[in-house]
N, C-alpha and C positions, 0 to 999 in steps of 0.2 A: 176340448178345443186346443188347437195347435197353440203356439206362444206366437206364432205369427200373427192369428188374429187375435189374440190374445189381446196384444200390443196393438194391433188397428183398433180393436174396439176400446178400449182406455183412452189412446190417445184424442178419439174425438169426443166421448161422453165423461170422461174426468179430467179432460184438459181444456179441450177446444172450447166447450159452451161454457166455462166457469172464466176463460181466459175473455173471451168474449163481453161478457157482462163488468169483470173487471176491469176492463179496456175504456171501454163506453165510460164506466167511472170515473179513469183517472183521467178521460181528456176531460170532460167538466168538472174538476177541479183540483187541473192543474195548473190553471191560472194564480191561485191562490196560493198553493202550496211552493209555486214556484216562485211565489214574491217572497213569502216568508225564508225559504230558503237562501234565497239573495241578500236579505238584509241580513241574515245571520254571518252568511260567508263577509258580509263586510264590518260587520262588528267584530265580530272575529277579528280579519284584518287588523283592525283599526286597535283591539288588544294586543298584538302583536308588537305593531310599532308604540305602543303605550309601554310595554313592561321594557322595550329597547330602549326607549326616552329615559324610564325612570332608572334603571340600569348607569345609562350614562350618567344622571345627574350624582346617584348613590356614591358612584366611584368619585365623581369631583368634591363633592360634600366629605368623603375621607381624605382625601389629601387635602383640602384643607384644613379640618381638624387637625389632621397631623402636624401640619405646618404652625398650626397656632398653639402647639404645647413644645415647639425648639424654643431651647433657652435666646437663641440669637431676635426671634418674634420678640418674646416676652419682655425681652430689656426693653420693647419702645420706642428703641434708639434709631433713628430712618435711616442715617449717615450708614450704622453700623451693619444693620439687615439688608440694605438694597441692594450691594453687589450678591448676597447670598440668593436674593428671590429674583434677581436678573438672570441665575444661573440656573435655579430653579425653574424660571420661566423657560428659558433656552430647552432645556430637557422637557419641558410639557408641551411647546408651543404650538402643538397639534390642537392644544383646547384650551389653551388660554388667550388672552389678547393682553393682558396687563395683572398685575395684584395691587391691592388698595390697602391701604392702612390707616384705619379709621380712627379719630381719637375721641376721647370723652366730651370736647367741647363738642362736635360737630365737622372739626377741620380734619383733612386727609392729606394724605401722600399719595402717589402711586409711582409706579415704575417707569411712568413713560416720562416724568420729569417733574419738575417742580419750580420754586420759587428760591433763588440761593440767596438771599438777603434773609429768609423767618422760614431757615431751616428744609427749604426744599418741601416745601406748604405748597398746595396748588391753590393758586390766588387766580384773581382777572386779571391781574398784568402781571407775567412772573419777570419781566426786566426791573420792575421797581420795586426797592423797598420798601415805599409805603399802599402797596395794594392790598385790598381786603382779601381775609384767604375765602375760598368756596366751602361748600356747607351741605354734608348729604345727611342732615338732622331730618329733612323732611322723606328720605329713603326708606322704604319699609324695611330695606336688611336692616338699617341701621337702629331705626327703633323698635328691633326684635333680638339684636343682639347686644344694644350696648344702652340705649334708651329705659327699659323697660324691665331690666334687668334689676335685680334684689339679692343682698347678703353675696353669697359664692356659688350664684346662677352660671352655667356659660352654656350656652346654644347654638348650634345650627342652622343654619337658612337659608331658603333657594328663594331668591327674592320675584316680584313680581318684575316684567320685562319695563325697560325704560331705554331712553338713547345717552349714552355717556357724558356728563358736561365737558368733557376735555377733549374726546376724540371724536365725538359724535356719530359713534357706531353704536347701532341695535345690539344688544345684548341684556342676560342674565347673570346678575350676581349670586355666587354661592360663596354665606358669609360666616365665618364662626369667633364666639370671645376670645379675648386675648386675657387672662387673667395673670396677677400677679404672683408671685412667691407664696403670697397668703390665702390663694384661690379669687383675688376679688377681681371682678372686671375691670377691663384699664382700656380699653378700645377694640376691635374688631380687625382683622384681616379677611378680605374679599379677594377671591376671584371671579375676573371676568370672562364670562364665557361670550365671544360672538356669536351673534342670532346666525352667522354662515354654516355655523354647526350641526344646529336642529334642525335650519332651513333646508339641509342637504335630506337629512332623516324624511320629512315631511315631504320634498319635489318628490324623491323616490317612491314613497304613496299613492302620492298626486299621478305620478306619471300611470305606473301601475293600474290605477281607478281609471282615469281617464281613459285607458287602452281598454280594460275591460267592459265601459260603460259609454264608448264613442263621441270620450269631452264630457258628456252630458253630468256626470258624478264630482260634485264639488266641496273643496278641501278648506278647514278653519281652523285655530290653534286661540284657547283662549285663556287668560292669567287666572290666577288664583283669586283677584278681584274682580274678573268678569270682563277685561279689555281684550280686544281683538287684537290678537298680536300677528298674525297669521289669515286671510279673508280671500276670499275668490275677488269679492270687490277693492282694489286696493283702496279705496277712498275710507274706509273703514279701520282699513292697520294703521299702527302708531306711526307718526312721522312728524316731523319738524314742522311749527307753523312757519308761514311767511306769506308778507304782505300781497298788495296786487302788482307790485314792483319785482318780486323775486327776492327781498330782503327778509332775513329770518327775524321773527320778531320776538324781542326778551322782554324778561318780566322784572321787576323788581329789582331783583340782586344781578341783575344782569346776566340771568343765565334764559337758553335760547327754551319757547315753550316748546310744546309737545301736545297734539293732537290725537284724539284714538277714541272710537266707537266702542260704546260698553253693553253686552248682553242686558243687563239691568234696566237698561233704557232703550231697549229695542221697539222702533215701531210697530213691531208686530207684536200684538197682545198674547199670543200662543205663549211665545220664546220668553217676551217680558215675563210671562206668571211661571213658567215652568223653570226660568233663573234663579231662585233656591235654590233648588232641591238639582240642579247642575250642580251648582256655584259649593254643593256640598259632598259633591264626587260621587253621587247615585250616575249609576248608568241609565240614561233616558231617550225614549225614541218620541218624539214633535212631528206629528202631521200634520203639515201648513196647507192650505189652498192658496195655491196664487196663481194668476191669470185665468183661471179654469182650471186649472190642472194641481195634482195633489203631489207633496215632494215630502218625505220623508226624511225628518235631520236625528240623525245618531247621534250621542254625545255618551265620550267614552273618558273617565278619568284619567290623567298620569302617576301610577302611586306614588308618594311620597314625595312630591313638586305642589299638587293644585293645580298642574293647569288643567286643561279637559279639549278633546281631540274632538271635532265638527266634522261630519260628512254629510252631505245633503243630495240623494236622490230622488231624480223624480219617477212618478207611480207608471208614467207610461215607458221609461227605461226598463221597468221590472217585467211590464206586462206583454211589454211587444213580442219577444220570440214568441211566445205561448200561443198567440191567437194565432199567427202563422202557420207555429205548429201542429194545430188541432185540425186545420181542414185538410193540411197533408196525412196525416196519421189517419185518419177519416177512411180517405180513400185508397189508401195504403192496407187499411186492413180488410176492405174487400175485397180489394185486388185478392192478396196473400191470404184469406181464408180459403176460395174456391181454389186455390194451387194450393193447396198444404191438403186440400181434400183429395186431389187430382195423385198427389205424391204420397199417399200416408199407405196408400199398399207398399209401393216399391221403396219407400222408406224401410217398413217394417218387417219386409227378407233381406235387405241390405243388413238392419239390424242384428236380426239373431244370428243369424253367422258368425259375423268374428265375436258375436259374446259367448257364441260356446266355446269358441276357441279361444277368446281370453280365462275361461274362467276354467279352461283344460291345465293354462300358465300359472294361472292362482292356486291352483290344486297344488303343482308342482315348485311352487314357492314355499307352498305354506309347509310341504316337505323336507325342502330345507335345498332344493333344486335349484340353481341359478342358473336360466337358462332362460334366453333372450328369446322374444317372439317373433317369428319371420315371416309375419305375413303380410298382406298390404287388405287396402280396403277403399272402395267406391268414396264411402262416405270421409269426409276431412277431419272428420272430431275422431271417429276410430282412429284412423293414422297418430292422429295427437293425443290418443289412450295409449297407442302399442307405443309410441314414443318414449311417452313418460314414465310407461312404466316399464321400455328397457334403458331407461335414463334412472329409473329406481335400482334397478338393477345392477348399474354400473356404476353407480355411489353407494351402494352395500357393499358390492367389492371394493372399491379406493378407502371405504372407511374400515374393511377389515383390514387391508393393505398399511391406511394408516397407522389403525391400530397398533396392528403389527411390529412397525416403525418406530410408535412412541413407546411400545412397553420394550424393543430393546435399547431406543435412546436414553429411558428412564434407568434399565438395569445397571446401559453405562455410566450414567454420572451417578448411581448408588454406588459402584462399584470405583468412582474415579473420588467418590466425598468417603471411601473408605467407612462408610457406617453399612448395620445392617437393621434391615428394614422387618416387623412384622405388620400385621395384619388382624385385628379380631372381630368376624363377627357376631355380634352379639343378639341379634334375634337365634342364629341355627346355632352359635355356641364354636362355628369355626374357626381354625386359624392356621394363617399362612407366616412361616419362618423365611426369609432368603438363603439364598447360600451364602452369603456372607455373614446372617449373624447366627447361623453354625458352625462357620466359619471359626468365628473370634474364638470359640469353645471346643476346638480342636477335631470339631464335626465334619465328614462329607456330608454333602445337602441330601444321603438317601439314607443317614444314620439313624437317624432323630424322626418321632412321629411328628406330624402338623397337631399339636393339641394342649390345653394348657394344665393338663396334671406332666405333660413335658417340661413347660418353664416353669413350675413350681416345683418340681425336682432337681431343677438346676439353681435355684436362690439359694444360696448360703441359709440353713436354718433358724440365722438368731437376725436374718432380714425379711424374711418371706410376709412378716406380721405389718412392719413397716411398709413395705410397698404397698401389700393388698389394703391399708388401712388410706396411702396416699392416692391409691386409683379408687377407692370410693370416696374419699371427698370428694375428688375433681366429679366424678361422675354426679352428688349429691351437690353440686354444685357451691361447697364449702370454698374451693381455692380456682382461682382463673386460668390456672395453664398445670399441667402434668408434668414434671420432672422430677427426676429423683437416682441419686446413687446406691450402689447394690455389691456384695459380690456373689459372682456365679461361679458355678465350679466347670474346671476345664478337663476336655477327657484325660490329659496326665496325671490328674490329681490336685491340679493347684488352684487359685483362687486368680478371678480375673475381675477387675475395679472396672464397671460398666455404668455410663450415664445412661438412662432412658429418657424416651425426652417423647411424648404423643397426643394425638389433638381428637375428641370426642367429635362424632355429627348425628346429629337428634334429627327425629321425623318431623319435617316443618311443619306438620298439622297437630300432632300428640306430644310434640316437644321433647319423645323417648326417646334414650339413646338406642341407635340399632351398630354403631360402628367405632371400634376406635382403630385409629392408625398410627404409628410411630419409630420411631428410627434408636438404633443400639449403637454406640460409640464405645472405643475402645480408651481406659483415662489410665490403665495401670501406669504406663509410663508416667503421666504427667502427678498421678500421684505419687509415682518413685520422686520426681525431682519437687515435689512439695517438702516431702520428708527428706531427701540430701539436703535441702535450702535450711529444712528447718536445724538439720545437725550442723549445717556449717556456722549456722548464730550460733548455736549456743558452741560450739567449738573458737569460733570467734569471739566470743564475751570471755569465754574459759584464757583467749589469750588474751586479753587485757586487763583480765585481771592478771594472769600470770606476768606480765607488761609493768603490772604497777607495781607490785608485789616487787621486781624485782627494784624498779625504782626506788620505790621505799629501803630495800634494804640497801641500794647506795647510797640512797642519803642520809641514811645512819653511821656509813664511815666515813663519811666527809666530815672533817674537822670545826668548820665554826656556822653557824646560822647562815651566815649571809651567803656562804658558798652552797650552802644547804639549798634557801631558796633559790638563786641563781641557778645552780643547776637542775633541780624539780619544772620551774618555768623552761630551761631548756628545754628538758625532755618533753615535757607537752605538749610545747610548742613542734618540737618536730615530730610530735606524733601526731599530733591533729594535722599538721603539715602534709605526712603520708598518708596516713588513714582520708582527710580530704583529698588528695589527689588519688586514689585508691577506687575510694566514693564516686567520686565526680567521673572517670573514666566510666565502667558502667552505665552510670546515671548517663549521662549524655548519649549512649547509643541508645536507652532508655526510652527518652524523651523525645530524641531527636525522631528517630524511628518510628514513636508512637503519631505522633507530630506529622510526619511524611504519610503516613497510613491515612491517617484521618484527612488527608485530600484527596484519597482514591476513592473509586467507587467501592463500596462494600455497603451492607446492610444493616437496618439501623439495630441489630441485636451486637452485632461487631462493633457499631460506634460507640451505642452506650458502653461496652464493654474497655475500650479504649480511653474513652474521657474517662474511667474511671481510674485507669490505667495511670493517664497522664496527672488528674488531680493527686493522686497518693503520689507519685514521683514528684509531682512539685512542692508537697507537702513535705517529702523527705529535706528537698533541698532547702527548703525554709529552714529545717531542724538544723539543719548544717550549719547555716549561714548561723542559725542564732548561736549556737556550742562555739563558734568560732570566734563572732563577736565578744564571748563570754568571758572567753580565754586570754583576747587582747584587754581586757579591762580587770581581768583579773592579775595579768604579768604588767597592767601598768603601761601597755604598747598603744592603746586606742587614740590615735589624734586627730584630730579634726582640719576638714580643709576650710580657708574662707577665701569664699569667691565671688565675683557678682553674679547674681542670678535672679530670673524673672518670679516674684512672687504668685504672681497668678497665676503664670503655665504651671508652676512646681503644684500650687494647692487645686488645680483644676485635674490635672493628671492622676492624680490621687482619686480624688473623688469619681473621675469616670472608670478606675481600675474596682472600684466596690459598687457602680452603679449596679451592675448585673448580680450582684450579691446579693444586692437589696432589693432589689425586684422580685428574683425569684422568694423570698421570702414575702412579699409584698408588705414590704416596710420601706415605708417613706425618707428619704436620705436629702436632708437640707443642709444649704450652706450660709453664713451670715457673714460679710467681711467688711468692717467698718469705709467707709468712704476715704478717708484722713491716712490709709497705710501707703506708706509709698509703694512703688508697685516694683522698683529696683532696689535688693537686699543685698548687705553682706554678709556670706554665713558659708555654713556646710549645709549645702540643697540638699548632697545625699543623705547626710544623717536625718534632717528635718522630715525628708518624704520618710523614711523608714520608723521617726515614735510616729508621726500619725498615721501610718499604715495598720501599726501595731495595734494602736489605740480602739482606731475605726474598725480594722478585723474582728477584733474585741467584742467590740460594740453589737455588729452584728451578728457574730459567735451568739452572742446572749441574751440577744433581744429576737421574739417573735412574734410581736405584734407590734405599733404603732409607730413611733421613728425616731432615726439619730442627727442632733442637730450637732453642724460643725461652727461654732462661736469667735469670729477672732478679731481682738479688739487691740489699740493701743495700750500699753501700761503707764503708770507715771510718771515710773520711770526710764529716763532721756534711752531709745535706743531698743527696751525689750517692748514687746509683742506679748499678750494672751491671749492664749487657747482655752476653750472649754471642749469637750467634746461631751454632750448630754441624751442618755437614750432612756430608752422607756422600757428596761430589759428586766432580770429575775432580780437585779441586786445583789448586795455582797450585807452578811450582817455583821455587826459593829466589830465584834470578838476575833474576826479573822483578817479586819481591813490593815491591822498593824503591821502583819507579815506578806503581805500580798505584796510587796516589793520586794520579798528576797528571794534570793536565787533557785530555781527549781519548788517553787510553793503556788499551788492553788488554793481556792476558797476553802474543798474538802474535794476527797477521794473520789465521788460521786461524779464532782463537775470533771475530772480528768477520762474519767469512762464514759460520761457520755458526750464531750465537747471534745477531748481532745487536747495537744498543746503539751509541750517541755516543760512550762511554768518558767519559763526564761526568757519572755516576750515585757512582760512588763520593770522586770529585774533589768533587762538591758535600758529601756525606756528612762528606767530614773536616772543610771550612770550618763547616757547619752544627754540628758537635760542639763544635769549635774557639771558636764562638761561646757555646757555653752551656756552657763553663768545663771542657770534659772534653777528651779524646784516645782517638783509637781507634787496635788494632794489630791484626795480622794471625797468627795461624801457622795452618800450609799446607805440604802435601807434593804431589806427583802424586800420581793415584789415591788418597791417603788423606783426601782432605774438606779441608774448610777451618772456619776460627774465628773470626770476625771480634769481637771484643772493644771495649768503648768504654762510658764514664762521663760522663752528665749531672748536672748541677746543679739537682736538681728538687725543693726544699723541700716540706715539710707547709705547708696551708695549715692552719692552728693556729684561727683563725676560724671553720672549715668543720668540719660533724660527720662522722668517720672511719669511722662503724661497716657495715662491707659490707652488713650486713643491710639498715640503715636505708636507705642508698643504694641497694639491690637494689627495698625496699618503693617508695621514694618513683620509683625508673624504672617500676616496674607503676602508679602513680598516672598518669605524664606519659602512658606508655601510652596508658591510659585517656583521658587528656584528649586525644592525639592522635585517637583516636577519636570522642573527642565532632565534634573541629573537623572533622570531616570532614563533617559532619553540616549545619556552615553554609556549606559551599561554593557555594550557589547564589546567587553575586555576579556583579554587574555590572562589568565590567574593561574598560577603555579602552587598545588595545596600538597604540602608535604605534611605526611600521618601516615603513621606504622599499622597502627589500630583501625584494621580495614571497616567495623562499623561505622567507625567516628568516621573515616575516610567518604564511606558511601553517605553518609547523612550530609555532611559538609558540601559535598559535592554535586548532590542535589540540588540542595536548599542554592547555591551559585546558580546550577544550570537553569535553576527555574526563573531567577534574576535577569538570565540572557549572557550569560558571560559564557564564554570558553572556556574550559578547565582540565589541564595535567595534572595529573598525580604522580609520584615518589612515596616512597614506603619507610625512607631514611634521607638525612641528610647528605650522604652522601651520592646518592641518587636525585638529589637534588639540586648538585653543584651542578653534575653531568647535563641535567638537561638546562641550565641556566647557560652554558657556554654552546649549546646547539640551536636555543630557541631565545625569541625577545617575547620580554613578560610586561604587565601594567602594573602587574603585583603579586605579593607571594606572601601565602596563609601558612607559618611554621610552625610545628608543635615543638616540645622543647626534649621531654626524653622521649628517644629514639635508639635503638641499637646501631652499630656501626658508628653512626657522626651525631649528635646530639645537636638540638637549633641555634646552641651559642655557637657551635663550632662553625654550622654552614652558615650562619649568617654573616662572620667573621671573613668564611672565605669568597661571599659571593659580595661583598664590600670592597672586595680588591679587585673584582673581574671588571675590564672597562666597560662603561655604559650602565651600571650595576650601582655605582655610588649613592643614589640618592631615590631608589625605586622604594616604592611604601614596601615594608615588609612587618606584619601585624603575626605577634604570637595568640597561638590558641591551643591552649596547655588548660590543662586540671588544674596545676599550681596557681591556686588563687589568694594566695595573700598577699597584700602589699608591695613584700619585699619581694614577692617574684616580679609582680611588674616593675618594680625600679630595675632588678636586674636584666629583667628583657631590652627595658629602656637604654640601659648603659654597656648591653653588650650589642649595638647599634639599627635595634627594633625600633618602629614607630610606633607602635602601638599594642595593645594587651587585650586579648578574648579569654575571658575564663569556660573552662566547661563545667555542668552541658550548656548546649547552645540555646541561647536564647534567641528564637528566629529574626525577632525584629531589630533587636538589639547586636544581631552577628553582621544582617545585610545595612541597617544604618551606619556601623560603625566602616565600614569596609568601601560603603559610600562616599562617605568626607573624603576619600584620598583619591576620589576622582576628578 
């Protein structure tokens, strides 16, 4: 039999009479089927906007948490929080209406105002001050976050919908505890969310349903306690009662009631009995009868809210097209039987035609031929076979094109990242080398087989063990990432220092490796300059001891002691002098640099690498600072400033420089400071922040679990202050606590190789106490924590007004003015620096400010452009080749217009006496390197 009739006879005895009987089928019942599937598309729906609700709510429920563990919440204080959560509000007010501050009695605050007679309390009359405050004790946020609560509970909560007593807007509180220092509850912070919110989420449904459903599909929102907050009937949502006058009618306390229909109490017995098992977040479908007619109510939970979403359709919205449908479909298919009989010849030689001649193209595909099909056809669906598949056609070709495109975009950026790439298959055992990493090995890419008794004749023999033992870990899945250094031999003969660095991909179903891939890096060089680095230490130690050596032998022909020691401190002094400015040069393109890098985009294998960069650089500069320190208290030079200074900001500042310290170890960092300290001192603020810096780094150096408390009390006596600083670290045992204040001495050898540190940190600390009239002591066990104890001499400044508040208000003014000045930063700045790193980092760090910036390379370069150009200010370094910064600033002091422009050094020379000298050779001001970012653009700041 031909395939013509072939196809006639199938299409009517295996399609037609089977098509037939299942036709007849689905139109009686597809009434049914078609309801079912309408309540499902609207459940559905109705999940939809249910996981969008809880979504939103989720997100408000974190920012409040958030808000209720800042220290500025936690104080309590209304005065002091309000401008903070008014600005806070400003930035949210897409979703807030207000914040509430709830307290233990009952009584609240909120943002929109208060009572100024009892604290800014929201009373019934907030003009008087004998009005009663209001009370949201009977609120369910309230007695779920602060009511109800026990021990160092604190909680979350989306409360049930109510109308505000103050503003008298519909809204949802989302409420969380406010605890104290000690974790104990102390009152509650809310946000108000307006019902305009949800209401928008919910129309948007509404409207949706109703378009879909012609009105007839109706929309309800109901709380966690069952009230209708949301109703097709509005006589049912919550709302204000009021009399037959139109006056709202209050209750008791004076506050206006509140009216609202509750699922629980529903006239209709169905809804009444099946409010449970709602009311408990089961998804449930109620089919009511009412008037005649059967209306089906969905009820879909909100997660993590309570409330639950209402949709009520009725049974003849679902059934209507159906019936309609059934007697057209009816007669539609008698029609189109006898034409489908009429047509199924000339169907069926329309058909075979172009499929021989499609499947002539398939031949020719499957050959590897790409060649399009040019023929046309009666029927519309062939057209739209040869279509598609010369549309198949023509994206096999774009994607071998692309292909094409991406393995030589690939080759070039292997080729532009200077690595070389191999390849190994690990099912067939293959592998692919680049030309590049035969390259690195002095290979042309036709020298070398593709195969791995290749790269195992190129491993240096006393490594070949080593690597193959580190690719079967990663493979055996002992280590998380492949890397490893090697040397290979290069065809000259010599040895070449290669990082490998490759990523394993396992069969998703067997988990087997079948591939690894990875890239070959060329490190000789940067191993050469490990090894020059590491000969110039020790050719540098070699000169300092040579250094001392020869000192000592001077000062063995110096004639009497005191000239003796006199000149030994000399020479120290000016050698730590050069050796710090020496130091500090480097270090500052260092830092500075690292510093500027880590605001670029780069990847986070490059940032980790950088923060580690920068931590060991600031480490070094610690070590500096402390050797230096060390040296003025040893020659007897260390003196102290007294100044007045803000007690708080100096011990707050402190504490949030180790906040992050403490975290990341996740140890708790408390602070205790008696009420009775005046809050304005006389002292040296800097030496003060620098023992407890000392103290506290200490602290947390040593401590790995639970926490460091900072203790500071009046003393007896008139004038000094105590410190405790107490943690819960390893301890120190009894035998070693007597020396632990001398110079260079740790606990034991051990704690210096795994912690770290000069042993010069606590040896400063005692001289530094010793200096401002106190003593510090120690107790200390193994494993039970350490105490460190100690009393400064840090007068009231009697002068100075005391009151924390006033002090708190007038930091929010400087605030503010720190803000303005940010405002004039578009200055013109003149940075003179020879040392084009330091140059470019300086010059940055300005233009990122907004300023304008010339550069000069000497001072004398820097006269020249001060008599061509008008400057706002001028950043000088002090040695320079040609004119050094006393010279130029000496001469640009006499240029007219010139006399009184801020001119700030930023020199290595960081001792003392440099700054006074910069000062008195007619500098304003002193930057030491490297630069410290915040500390270079604040300082440069004030002179505007």
């Amino acid at each position: 039999m031909k395939l013509r009739n072939q196809i006639l006879t199938a299409l009517f005895l295996s399609g037609l009479l089977p098509l037939a009987i299942a036709f007849i089928y689905a139109i009686w019942h597809s009434s049914a089927t078609t309801n079912e599937l309408t309540l499902d598309a609207a459940e559905k729906r109705l999940e939809v906007v249910a996981e969008k609700l809880s979504g939103y709510f989720d997100a408000r429920r974190a920012e409040i948490e958030i808000l209720s563990r800042t220290s500025v919440v936690q104080s309590m204080q209304f005065t002091e929080m309000r401008p903070y959560l008014i600005e806070t509000l400003k930035a949210k007010k897409e979703h807030y209406e207000k914040f509430i501050i709830g307290r233990s009695d009952g009584s609240f605050h909120n943002t929109s105002g208060g009572n100024p007679h009892l604290n800014l309390l929201r009373t019934f009359n907030d003009s008087s001050p004998e009005a009663k405050p209001k009370s949201i004790k009977k609120r369910d946020y309230w007695q779920y976050t602060v009511g109800n609560i026990k021990n160092n509970q604190s909680r979350s909560y989306i409360s049930n919908p109510m109308i505000s007593y103050t503003t008298e807007v519909k809204q949802i509180v989302v409420a969380s505890t406010i605890t104290d220092k000690n974790g104990m509850p102390q009152g509650l912070i809310g946000g108000s969310l307006p019902w305009k919110n949800i209401q928008n989420i919910i129309y948007k449904l509404n409207n949706s349903l109703e378009e879909e459903f012609s009105g007839l599909a109706q929309l309800a929102m109901i709380s966690k306690d069952g009230t209708y907050w949301y109703h097709w009937n509005t006589k049912k949502t919550i709302h204000l009662e009021k009399d037959e006058n139109g006056n709202f009618i209050l209750g008791p306390n004076g506050e206006k009631n509140t009216v609202s229909s509750n699922i629980k109490n529903s006239d209709i017995p169905s809804l009444k009995d099946a409010a449970p098992y709602i009311l408990k977040g089961q998804k449930t479908l109620v089919t009511l009868q009412e008037n005649g007619s059967t209306v089906h109510n969905i009820f879909i939970p909100v997660p993590s809210s309570g409330y639950i979403l209402q949709l009520a359709i009725p049974d003849t919205v679902l059934s209507a097209p159906t019936l309609n449908l059934r007697n057209i479909l009816i007669t539609v298919f008698i029609v189109s039987t006898l034409i489908a009989i009429l047509f199924t010849i000339v169907i069926s030689k329309s058909m075979t035609s172009p499929l021989l001649n499609f499947t002539r193209s398939l031949d020719n595909l499957k050959e590897g031929h790409l060649k399009p099909i040019n023929l046309t056809s009666h029927t519309s669906e062939f057209n739209h076979l040869f279509d598609a598949f010369n549309g198949m056609i023509n994206i096999i070709k774009e994607r071998e094109t692309s292909l094409s495109n991406s393995e030589e975009r690939f080759s070039l950026a292997m080729q532009g990242a200077n690595d070389g790439l191999w390849d190994w298959n690990m099912v067939t055992n293959e592998v692919y080398f680049s030309p590049r990493w035969k390259q690195m090995l002095g290979y042309d890419s036709n020298e070398l087989d593709n195969t791995l008794d290749t790269w195992k004749s190129l491993i240096h023999k006393d490594d070949l063990e080593l690597c193959l033992n580190s690719i079967n870990d990663y493979i055996e899945e002992k280590t998380q990432s492949y890397s490893q250094e090697t040397r290979m031999l290069h065809k000259n003969g010599s040895l070449v220092d290669i990082l490998t660095r490759g990523f394993l991909i396992r069969d998703d179903k067997t988990h087997k490796p079948i591939r690894m891939v990875g890239t070959h890096i060329d490190i000789t060089d940067r191993k050469k300059q490990e090894l020059e680095l590491k000969t110039l230490n020790n050719n540098l130690e070699q000169r300092v001891k040579e250094r001392t050596l020869e000192l000592e032998l001077l000062n063995n022909e110096l004639l009497s002691a005191k000239d003796i020691a006199e000149n030994a401190n000399k020479a120290k002094s000016d050698f730590l002098a050069n050796m710090s400015h020496e130091i500090r040069t480097p270090m500052n393109g260092i830092i500075g640099l690292t510093e500027l890098t880590l605001r670029t985009e780069i990847n986070n294998q490059q940032r980790e690498y950088l923060e580690q960069v920068k931590i060991s650089a600031d480490i070094l500069l610690h070590i500096l600072n402390d050797i230096l320190d060390f040296s003025k208290i040893e020659a007897g030079k260390l003196t102290l400033e007294t100044t007045s200074f803000n007690f708080d900001n100096i011990i707050q500042n402190v504490i949030s420089i180790f906040n992050v310290k403490a975290q990341e170890k996740n140890i708790s960092l408390n602070l205790d400071i008696a009420d009775d300290i005046p809050e304005i001192l006389l002292g040296d603020s800097v030496r003060l922040t620098q023992i407890l810096a000392n103290l506290i780094s200490n602290a947390i150096k040593f401590t790995n679990k639970g926490s460091i408390t900072i203790n500071i009390t009046k003393s007896h006596q008139i004038g000094f202050l105590n410190f405790n600083i107490i943690d819960t670290g390893i301890g120190i045992p009894l035998e070693l606590q007597n020396k632990l204040f001398n110079s260079f001495t740790q606990a034991d050898t051990s704690t210096s190789r795994k912690y770290g540190g000069t042993g010069l940190g606590l040896s400063i600390c005692k001289h530094l106490v010793e200096l401002m009239k106190g003593n510090i002591t120690l107790i200390s066990a193994p494993d039970e924590g350490s105490s460190f104890n100690f009393s400064l001499y840090l007068p009231a400044d009697k002068l100075a007004i005391t009151s924390r508040s006033n002090n708190k208000n007038k930091q929010t003014d400087r605030d503010s003015d720190d803000y303005m000045s940010t405002e004039l930063f578009a200055k013109n700045v003149l940075l003179v620096e020879d040392v084009l790193v330091n140059q470019i980092i300086a010059k940055e760090l300005l233009t990122q400010a907004g300023m304008q910036v010339d550069t000069a390379d000497n001072g004398k370069q820097a006269v020249e452009l001060v008599k061509l150009n008008t400057y706002d200010l001028i950043i000088m370094d002090i040695q320079m080749p040609e004119m050094d910064g006393y010279q130029a600033t000496m001469i640009i002091r006499s240029i007219d217009g010139y006399s009184d422009i801020p001119i700030i050094a930023l020199t290595a020379n960081a001792m003392k006496a440099d700054e006074k000298q910069c000062i008195e050779s007619g500098m304003n001001g002193h930057i030491s390197k490297p630069i410290d970012t915040e500390n270079f653009i604040s300082t440069i700041e004030t002179y505007f």
